[in-house]
LODRENDO-173730 format. One record per atom (N, C-alpha, C): x, y, z. Coordinates in steps of 0.1 Angstrom, whole numbers, padded with zeros to 4 digits, always signed. Each point is the difference from the previous one (the first is absolute). Last residue first. Example, Ala and Ser with C-alpha at 12.3 -4.5 7.8 and 13.67 -1.06 7.14 Angstrom:
LODRENDO-173730
+0128-0022+0071+0009+0011+0000-0008+0011+0008+0003-0057-0001-0009+0012+0000+0009+0012+0000
END
This chain:
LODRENDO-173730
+0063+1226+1939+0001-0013-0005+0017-0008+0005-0015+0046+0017-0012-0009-0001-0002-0016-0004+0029+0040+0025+0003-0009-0011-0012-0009+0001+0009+0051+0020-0005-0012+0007+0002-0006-0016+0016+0043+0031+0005-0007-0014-0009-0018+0003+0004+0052+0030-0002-0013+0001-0004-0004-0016+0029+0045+0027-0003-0008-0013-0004-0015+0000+0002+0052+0031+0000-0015-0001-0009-0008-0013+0026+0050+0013-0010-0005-0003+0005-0011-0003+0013+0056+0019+0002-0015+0001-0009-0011-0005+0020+0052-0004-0009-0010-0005+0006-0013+0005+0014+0056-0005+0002-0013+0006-0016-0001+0001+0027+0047-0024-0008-0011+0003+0005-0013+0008+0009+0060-0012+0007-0012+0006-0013-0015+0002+0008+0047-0027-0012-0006+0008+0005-0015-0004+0010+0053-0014+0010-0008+0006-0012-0011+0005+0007+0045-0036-0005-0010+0007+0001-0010+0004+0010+0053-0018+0005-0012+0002-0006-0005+0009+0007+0044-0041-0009-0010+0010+0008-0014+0010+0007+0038-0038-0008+0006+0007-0006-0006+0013+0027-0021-0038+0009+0013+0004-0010+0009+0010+0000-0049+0006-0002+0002-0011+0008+0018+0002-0006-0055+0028+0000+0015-0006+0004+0001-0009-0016-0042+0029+0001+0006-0010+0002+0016-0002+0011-0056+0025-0003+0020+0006+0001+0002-0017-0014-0049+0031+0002+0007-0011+0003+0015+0001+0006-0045+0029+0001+0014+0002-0001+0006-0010-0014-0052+0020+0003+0012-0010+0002+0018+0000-0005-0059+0023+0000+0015+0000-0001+0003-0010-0021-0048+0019+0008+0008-0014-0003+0013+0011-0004-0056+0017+0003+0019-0002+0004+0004-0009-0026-0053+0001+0007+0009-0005+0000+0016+0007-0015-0056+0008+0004+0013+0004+0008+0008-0006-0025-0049-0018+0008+0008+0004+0002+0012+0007-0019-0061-0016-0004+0019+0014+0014+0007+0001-0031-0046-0027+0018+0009-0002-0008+0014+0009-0019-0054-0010+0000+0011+0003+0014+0005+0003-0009-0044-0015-0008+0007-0008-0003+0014+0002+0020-0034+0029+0005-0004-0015-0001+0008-0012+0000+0025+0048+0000-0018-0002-0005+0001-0012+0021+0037+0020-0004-0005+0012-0009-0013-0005+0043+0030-0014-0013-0002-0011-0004-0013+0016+0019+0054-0001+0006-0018+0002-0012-0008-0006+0031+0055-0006-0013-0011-0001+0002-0011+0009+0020+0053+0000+0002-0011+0003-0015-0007+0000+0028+0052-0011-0012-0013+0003+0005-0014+0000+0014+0056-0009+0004-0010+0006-0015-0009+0002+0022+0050-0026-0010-0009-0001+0008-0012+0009+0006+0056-0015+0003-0014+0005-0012-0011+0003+0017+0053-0030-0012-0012+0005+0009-0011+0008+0004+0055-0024+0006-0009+0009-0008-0010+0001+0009+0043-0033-0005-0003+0011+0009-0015+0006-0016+0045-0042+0011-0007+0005-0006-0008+0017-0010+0035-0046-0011-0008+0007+0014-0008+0002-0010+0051-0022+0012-0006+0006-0009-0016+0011-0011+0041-0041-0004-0011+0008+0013-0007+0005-0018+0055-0024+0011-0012+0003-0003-0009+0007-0037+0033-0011+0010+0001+0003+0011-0016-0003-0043+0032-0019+0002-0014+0001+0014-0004+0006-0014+0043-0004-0011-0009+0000-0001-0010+0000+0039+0025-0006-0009+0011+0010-0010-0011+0001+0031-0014-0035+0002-0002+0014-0008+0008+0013-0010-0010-0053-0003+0006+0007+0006-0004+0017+0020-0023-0038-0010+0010-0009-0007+0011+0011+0031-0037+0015+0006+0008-0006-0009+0010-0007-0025-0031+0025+0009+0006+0010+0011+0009-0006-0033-0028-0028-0002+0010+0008+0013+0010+0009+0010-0036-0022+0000+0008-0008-0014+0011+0006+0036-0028+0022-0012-0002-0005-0002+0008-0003+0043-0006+0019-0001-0002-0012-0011-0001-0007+0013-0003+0049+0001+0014-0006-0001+0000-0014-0008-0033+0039-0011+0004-0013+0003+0011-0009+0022-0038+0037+0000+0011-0004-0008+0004-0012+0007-0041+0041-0002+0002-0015+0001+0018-0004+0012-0048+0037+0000+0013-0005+0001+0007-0011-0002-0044+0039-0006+0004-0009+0008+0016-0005+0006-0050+0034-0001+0015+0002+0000+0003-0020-0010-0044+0038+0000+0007-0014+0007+0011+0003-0001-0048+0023+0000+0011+0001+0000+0005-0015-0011-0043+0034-0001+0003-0014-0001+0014+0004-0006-0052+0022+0004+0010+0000+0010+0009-0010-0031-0050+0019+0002+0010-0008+0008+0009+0005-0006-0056+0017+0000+0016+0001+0008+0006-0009-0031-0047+0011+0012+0005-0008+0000+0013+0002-0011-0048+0026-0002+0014+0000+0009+0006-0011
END
């Protein structure tokens, strides 16, 4: 059995796009920051076959100077890996 696990966190600022300094009324400021975790575990169930489980979160939030959006993710998905030769 081999087990994964794996954190991010992210964060970016856009105050320097040349929209956002040229017209801020219209094109506001970007603010994109967040969160991920990730856990799984494979096993290879015979010579030629691989089966993994993988969770992922994610919490992306984006605001801006007029706005803000928050949309928390999860995913779970199984990875079968087959070796031909």
């Amino acid at each position: 059995m081999k087990p994964d696990v794996g954190l991010a966190w992210w964060s970016q600022v856009f105050e320097e796009s040349v929209d956002c300094v040229k017209v801020p009324i219209a094109v506001p400021c970007i603010d994109v920051s967040g969160l991920g975790l990730t856990a799984g575990a494979g096993y290879e169930l015979g010579n030629r076959v691989w089966a993994e489980l993988v969770a992922m979160w994610g919490d992306p939030s984006v605001s801006g100077d007029r706005f803000e959006v928050v949309s928390p993710s999860a995913t779970v998905s199984l990875f079968m890996q087959f070796r031909l030769v």
